[in-house]
KEKE-3310 file (N, C-alpha, C; in steps of 0.2 Angstrom, whole numbers, plus 5000, padded with zeros to 4 digits):
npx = (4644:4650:4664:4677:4683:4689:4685:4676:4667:4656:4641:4637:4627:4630:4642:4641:4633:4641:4650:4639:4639:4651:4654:4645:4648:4660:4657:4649:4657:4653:4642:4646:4655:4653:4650:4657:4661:4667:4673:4685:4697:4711:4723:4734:4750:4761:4766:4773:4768:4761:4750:4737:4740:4737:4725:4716:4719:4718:4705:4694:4698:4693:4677:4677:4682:4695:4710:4724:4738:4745:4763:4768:4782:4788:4780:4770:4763:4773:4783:4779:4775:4762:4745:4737:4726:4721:4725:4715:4704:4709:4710:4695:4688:4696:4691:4684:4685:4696:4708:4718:4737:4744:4755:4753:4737:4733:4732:4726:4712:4712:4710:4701:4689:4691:4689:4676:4673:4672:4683:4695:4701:4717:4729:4734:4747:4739:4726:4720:4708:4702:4712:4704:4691:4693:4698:4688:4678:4684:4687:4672:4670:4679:4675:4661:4653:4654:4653:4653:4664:4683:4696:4715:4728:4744:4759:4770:4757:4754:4748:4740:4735:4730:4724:4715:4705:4702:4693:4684:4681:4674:4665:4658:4655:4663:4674:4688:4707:4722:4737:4753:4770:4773:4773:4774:4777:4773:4759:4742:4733:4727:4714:4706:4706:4698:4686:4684:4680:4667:4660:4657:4654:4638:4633:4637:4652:4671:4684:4700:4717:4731:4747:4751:4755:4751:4741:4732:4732:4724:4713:4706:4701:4703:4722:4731:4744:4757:4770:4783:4794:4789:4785:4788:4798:4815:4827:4839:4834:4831:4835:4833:4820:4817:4822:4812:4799:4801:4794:4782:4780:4773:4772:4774:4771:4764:4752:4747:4738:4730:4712:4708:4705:4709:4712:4726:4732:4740:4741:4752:4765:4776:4786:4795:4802:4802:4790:4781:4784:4790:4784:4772:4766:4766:4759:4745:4735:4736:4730:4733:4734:4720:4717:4725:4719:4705:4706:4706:4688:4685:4686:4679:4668:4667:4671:4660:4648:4653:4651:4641:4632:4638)
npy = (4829:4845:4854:4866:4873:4883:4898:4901:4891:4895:4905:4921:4923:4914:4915:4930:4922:4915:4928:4933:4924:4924:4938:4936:4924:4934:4944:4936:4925:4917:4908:4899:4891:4878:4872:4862:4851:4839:4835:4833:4840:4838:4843:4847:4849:4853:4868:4877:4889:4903:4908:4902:4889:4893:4898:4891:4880:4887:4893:4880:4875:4885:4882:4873:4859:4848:4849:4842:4841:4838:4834:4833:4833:4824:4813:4796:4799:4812:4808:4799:4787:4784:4785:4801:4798:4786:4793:4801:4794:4786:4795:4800:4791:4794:4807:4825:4833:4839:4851:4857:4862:4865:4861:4858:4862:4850:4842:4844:4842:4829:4827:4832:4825:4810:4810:4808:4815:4834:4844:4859:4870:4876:4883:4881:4881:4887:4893:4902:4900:4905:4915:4924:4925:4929:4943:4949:4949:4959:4970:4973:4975:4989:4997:4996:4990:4978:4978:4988:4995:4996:4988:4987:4976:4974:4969:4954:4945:4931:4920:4913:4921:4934:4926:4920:4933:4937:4929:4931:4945:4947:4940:4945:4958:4969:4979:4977:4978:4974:4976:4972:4965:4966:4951:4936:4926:4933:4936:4935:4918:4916:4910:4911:4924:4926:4920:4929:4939:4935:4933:4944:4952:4953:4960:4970:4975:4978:4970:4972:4971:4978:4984:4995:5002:5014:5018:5006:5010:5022:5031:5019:5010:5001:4996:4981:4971:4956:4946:4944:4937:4922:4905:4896:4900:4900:4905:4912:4919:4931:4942:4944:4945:4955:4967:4967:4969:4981:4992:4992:4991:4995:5010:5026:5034:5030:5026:5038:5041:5032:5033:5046:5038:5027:5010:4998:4983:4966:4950:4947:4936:4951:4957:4971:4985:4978:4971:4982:4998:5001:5012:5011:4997:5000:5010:5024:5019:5008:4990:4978:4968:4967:4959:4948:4944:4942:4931:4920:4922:4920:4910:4897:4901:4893:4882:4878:4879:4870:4859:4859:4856:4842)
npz = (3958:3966:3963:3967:3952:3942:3940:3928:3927:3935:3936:3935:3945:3955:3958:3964:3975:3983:3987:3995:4005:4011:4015:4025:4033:4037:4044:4056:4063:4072:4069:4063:4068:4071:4059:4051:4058:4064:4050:4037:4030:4017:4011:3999:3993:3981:3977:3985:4000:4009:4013:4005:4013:4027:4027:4022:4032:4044:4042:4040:4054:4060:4059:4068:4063:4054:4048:4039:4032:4015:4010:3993:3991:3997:3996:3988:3978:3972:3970:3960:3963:3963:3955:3951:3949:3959:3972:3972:3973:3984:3995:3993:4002:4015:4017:4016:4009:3996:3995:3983:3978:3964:3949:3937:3928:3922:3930:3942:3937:3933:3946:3952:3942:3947:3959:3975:3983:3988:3978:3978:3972:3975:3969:3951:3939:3928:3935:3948:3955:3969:3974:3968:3969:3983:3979:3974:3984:3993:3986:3982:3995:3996:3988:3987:3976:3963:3950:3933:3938:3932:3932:3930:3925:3926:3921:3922:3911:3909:3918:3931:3939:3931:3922:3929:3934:3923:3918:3930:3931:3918:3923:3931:3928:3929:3920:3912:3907:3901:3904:3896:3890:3875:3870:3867:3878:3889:3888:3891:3888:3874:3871:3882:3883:3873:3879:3890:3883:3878:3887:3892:3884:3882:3893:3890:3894:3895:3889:3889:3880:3880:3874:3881:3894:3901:3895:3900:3911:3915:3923:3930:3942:3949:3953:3946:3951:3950:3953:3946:3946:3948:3956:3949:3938:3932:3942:3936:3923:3930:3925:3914:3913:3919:3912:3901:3907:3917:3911:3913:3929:3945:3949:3958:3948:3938:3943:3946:3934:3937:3941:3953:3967:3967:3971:3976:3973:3976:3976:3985:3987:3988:3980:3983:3973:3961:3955:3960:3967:3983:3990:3983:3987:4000:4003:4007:3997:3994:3999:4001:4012:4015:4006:4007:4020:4017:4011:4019:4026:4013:4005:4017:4012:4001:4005:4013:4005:3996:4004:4008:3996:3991)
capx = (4649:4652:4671:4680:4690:4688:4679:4675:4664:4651:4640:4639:4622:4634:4649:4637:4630:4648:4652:4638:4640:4658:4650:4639:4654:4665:4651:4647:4661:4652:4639:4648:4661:4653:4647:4660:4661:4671:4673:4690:4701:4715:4729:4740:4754:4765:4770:4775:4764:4758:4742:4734:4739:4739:4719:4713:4718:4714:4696:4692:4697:4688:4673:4676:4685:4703:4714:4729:4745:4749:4769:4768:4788:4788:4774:4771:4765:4778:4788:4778:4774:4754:4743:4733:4718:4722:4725:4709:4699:4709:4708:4688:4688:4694:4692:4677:4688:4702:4710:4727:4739:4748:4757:4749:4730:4727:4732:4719:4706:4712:4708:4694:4687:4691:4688:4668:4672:4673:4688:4696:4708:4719:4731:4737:4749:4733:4722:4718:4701:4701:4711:4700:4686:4694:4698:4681:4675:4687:4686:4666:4671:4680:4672:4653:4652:4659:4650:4654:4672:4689:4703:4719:4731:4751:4764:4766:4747:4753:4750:4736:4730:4728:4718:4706:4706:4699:4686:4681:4677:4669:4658:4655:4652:4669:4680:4697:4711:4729:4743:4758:4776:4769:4779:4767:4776:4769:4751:4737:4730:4722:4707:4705:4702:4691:4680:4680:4676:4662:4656:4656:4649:4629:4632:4642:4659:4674:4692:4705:4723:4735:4754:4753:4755:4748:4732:4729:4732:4719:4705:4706:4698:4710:4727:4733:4748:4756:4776:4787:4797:4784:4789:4790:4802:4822:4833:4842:4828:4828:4838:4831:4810:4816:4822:4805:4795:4801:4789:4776:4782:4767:4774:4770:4769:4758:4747:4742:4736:4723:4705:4710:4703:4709:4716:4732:4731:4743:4741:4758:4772:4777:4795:4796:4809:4800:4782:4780:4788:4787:4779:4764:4763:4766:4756:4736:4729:4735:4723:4734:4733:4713:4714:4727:4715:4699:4706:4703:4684:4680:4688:4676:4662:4668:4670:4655:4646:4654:4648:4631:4631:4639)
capy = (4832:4851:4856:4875:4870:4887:4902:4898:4883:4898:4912:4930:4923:4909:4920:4932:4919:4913:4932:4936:4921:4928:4941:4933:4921:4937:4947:4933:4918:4913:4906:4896:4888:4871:4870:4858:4848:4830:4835:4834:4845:4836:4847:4841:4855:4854:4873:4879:4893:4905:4911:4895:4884:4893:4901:4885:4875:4890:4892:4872:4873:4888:4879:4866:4855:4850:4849:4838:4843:4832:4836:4829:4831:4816:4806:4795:4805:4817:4804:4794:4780:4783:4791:4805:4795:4782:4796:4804:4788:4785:4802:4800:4785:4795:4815:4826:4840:4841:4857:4856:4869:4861:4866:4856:4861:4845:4835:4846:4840:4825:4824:4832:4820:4804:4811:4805:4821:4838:4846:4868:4871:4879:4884:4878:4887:4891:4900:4904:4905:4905:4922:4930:4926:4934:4948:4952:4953:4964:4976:4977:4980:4995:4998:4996:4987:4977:4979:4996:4998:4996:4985:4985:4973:4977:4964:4947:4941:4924:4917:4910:4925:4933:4921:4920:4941:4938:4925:4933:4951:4947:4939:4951:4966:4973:4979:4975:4979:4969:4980:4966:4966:4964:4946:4930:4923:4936:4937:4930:4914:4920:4907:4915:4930:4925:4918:4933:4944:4931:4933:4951:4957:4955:4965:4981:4976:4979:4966:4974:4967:4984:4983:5001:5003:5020:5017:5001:5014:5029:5030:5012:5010:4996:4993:4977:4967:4951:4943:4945:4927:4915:4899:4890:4905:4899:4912:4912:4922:4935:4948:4945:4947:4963:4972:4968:4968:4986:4999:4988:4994:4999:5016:5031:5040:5027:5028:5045:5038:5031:5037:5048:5036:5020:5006:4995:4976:4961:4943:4942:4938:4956:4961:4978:4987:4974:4975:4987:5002:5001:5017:5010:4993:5000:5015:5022:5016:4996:4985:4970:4965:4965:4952:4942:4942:4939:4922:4917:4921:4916:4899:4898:4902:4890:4874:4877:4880:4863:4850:4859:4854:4837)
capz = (3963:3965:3965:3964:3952:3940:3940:3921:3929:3937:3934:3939:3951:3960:3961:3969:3982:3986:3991:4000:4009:4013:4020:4033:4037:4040:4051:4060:4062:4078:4065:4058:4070:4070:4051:4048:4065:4062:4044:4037:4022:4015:4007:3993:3991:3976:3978:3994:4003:4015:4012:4006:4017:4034:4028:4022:4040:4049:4042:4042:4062:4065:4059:4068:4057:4053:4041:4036:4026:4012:4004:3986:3991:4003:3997:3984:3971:3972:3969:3953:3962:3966:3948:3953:3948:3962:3978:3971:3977:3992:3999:3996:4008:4022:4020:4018:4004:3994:3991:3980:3975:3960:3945:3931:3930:3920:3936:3945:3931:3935:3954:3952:3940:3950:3967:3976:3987:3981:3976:3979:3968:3978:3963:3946:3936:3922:3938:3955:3958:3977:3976:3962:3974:3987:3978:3972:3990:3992:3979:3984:4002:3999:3981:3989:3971:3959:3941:3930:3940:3928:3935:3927:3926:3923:3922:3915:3911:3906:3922:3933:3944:3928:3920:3933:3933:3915:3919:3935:3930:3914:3923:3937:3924:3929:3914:3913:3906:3904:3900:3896:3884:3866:3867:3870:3885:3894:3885:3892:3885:3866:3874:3890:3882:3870:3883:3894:3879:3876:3892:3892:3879:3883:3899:3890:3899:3891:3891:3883:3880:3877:3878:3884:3903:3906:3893:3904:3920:3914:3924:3932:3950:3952:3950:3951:3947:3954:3957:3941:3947:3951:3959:3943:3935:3937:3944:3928:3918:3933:3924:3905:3915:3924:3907:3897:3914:3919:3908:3918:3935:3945:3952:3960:3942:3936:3948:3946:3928:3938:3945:3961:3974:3965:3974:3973:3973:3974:3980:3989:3991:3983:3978:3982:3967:3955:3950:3963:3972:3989:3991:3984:3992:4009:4004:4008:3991:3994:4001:3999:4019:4017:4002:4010:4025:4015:4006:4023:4024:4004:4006:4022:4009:3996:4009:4015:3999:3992:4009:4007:3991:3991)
cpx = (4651:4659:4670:4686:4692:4683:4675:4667:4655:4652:4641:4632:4627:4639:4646:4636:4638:4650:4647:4637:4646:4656:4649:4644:4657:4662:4651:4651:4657:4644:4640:4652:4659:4651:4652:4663:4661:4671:4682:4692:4706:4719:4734:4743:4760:4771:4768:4769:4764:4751:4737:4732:4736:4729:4716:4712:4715:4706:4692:4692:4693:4680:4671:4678:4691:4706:4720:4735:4747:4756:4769:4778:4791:4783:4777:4769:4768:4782:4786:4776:4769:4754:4739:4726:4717:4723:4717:4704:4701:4707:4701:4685:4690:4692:4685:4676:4693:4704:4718:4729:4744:4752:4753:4741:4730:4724:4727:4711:4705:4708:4702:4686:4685:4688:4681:4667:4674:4679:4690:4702:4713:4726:4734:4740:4742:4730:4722:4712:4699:4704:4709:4693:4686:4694:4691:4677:4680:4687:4677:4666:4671:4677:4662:4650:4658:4658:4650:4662:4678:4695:4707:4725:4739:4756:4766:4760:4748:4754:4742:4731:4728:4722:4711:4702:4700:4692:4683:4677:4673:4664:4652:4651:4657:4674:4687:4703:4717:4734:4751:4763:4772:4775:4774:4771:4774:4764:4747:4737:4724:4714:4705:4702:4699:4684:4679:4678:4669:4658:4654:4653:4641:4629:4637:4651:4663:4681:4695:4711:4727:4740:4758:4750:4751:4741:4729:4728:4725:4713:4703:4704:4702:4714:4729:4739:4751:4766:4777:4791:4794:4788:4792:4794:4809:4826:4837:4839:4826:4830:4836:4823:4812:4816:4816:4800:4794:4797:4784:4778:4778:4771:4772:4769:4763:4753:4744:4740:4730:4719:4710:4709:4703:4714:4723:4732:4737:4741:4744:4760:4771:4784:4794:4804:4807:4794:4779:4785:4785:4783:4771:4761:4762:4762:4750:4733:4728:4732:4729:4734:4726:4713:4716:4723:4708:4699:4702:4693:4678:4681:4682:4671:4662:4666:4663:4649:4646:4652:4643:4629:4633:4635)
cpy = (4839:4852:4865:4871:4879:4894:4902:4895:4891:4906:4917:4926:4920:4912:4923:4929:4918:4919:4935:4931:4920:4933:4941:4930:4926:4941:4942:4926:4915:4908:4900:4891:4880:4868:4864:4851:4841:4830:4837:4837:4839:4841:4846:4848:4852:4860:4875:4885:4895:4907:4905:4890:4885:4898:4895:4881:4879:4889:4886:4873:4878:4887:4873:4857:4853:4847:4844:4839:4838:4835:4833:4829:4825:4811:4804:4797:4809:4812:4800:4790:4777:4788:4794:4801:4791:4787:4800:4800:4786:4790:4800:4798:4789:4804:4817:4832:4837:4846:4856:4859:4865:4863:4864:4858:4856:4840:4838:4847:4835:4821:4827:4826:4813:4805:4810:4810:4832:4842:4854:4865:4880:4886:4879:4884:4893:4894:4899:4906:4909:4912:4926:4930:4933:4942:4951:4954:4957:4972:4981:4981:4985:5000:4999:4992:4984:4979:4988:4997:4996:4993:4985:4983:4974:4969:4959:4944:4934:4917:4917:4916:4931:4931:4920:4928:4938:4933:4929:4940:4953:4946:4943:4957:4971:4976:4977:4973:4977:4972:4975:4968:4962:4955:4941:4928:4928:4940:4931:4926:4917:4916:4909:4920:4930:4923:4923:4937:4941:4935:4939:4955:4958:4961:4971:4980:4976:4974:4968:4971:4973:4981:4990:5001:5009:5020:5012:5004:5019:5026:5024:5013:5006:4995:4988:4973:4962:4949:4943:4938:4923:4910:4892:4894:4904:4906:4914:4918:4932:4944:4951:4947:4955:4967:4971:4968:4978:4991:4995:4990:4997:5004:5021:5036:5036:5027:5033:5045:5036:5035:5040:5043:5028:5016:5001:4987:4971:4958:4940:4936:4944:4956:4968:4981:4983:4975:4978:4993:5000:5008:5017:5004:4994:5008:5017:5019:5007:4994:4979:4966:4962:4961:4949:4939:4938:4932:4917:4917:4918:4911:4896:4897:4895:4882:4873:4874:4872:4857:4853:4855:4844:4831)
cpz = (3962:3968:3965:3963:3946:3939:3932:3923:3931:3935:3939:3948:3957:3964:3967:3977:3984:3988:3998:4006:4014:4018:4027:4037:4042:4045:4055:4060:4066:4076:4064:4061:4072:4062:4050:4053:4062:4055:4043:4029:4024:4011:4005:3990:3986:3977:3985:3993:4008:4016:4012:4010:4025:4034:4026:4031:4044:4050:4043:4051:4066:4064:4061:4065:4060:4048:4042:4031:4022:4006:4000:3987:3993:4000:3989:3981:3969:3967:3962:3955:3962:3958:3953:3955:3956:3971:3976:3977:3982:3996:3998:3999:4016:4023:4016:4010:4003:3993:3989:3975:3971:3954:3938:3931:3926:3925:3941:3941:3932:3941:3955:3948:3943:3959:3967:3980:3984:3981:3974:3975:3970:3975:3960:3944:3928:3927:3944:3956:3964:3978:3972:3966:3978:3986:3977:3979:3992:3991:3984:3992:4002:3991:3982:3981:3968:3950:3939:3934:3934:3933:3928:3930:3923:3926:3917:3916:3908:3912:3926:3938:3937:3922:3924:3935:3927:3915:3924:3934:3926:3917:3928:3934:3925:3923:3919:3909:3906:3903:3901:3891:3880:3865:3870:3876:3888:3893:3887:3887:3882:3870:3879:3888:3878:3874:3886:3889:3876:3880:3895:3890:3880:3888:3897:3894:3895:3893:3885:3886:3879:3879:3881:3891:3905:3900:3896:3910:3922:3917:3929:3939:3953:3948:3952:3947:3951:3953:3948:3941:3951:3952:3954:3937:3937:3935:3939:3923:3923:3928:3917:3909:3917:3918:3905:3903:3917:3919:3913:3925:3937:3951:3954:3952:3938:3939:3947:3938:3932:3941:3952:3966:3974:3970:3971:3978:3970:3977:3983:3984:3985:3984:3978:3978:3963:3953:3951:3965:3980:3991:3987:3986:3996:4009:4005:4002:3992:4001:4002:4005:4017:4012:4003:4018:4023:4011:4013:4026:4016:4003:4013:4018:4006:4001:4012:4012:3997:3996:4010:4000:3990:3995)
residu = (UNK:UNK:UNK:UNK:UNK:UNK:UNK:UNK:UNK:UNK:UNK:UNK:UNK:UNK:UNK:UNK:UNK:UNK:UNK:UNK:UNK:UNK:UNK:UNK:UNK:UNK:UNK:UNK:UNK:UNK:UNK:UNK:UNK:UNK:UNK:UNK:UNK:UNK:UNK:UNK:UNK:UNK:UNK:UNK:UNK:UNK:UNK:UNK:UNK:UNK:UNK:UNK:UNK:UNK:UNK:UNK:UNK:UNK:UNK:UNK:UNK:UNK:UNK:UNK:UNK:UNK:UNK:UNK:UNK:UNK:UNK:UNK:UNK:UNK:UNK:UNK:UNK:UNK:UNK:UNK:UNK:UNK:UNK:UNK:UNK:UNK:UNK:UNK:UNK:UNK:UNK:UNK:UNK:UNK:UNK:UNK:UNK:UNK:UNK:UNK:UNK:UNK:UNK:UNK:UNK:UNK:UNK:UNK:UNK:UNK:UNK:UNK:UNK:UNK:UNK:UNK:UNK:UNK:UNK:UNK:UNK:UNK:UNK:UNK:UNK:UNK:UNK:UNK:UNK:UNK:UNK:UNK:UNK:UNK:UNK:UNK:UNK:UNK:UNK:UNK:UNK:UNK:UNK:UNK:UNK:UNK:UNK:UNK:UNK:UNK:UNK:UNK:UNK:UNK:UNK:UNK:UNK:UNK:UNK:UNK:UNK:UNK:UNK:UNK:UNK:UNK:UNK:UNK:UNK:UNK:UNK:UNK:UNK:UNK:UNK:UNK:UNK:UNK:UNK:UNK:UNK:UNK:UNK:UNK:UNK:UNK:UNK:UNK:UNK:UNK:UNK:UNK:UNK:UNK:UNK:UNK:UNK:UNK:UNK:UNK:UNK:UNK:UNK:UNK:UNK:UNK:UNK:UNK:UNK:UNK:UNK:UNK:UNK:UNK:UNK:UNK:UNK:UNK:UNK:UNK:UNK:UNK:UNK:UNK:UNK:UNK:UNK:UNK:UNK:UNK:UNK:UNK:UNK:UNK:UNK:UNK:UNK:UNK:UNK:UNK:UNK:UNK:UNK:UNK:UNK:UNK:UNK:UNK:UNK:UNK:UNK:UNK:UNK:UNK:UNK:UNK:UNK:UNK:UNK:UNK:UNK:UNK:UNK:UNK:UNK:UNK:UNK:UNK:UNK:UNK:UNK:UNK:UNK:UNK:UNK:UNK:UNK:UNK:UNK:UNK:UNK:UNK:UNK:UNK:UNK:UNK:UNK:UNK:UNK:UNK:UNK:UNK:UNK:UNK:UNK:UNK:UNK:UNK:UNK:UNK:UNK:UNK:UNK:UNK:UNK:UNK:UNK:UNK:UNK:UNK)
# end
């Protein structure tokens, strides 16, 4: 049974097929709008969402499909009374996908193990594959390439979009760069970045870790950083993250640290005065409409992808 449960899981060729099947999707919906006809998603939400959820149901219906909302608030697994193992193998009884945005990834190791249908990992607090996909078409969209370009990463890198950043570019041929506070909770996972500096090395790519802000910014073709108060950060810790977080600030003077003609990347929600200014989210470099638009074409790929295969 083939899931997307990590980018980890696939090569650069696969990766590949799955964008330019993104592509073709996004050229040509009207392709595509029965592909999935009497076929159903299931969606098992843990953390709340906009992007996720309402590009997951849309793309399923506009192929034809439909989707289902499952709140792990109201149900019984939310609650303890059902094991993962035991909704795995119901859901495979009635539905066709599961995609499920969780906070433990091992409970999405779980469902994917037990499930008989295949399983999107819609997020875990360890990755996000679905938007490092995204991003990657992306990037080439307005990049005409991926491999040989430098993204850098500013913020805290001890967190899921991140992690899939460091799997995803090694394997693409991208450098990449993580400019973090020299403090481990907001240092990538040491394993993470030993695997992508695995996976980089035959192909000449570079994955550096710095805890300077403007040596992660030089030169960079992309900048990108991501939400300082994640959903699983209590309000409490706002004003201790903002002090060690600050130097990491993607700004207009940081910015001109990068390449002339580099872009500016987040994955939403953004705080602007937090790990951006608003003069460079809402400015010509940011992209971050056209990645929040392309989740919904690369999931499109992915679903597809997974009930061809299954």
């Amino acid at each position: 049974m083939s899931h997307f449960i990590t980018l980890k899981d696939y090569s650069k060729a696969q990766i590949k097929a799955f964008l330019e099947l993104a592509v073709e999707i996004k050229k040509d919906p009207k392709n595509y709008k029965d592909v999935m006809h009497r076929k159903m998603l299931v969606m098992i939400f843990e953390k709340p969402s906009l992007r996720t959820r309402v590009s997951f149901e849309t793309g399923m219906c506009q192929m034809g499909g439909d989707a289902i909302f499952y709140d792990m608030a109201t149900s019984p697994l939310g609650a303890g009374k059902e094991t993962i193992e035991d909704t795995a193998k119901v859901l495979s009884r009635y539905a066709d996908l599961i995609m499920a945005r969780l906070f433990e990834h091992d409970k999405m190791v779980q469902l994917a193990r037990h499930a008989d249908i295949p399983v999107i990992n819609g997020l875990t607090d360890f990755n996000h594959p679905c938007q490092i996909l995204s991003d990657l078409l992306t990037i080439q969209e307005h990049k005409g390439t991926i491999a040989g370009l430098t993204l850098a990463y500013l913020g805290d890198a001890r967190n899921n979009v991140t992690h899939s950043l460091l799997y995803g570019c090694s394997q693409m041929g991208m450098n990449i760069r993580v400019g973090c506070p020299q403090i481990e909770e907001f240092c990538p996972f040491s394993d993470v970045v030993r695997d992508a500096v695995e996976t980089a090395r035959p192909g000449g790519t570079l994955v550096n870790v710095t805890h300077d802000p403007i040596e992660a910014a030089t030169g960079a073709d992309i900048i990108y950083t991501d939400s300082w108060m994640s959903y699983h950060v209590p309000p409490e810790e706002k004003d201790e993250r903002l002090n060690v977080l600050m130097p990491y600030q993607v700004n207009a003077n940081l910015m001109q640290h990068a390449a002339a003609d580099a872009i500016f990347m987040n994955c939403l929600p953004a705080m602007r005065g937090f790990e951006q200014t608003a003069d460079v989210v809402d400015g010509p470099q940011s992209i971050v409409f056209d990645q929040a638009e392309n989740r919904l074409h690369a999931q499109k790929a992915i679903m597809v992808h997974l009930t061809e295969q299954s």
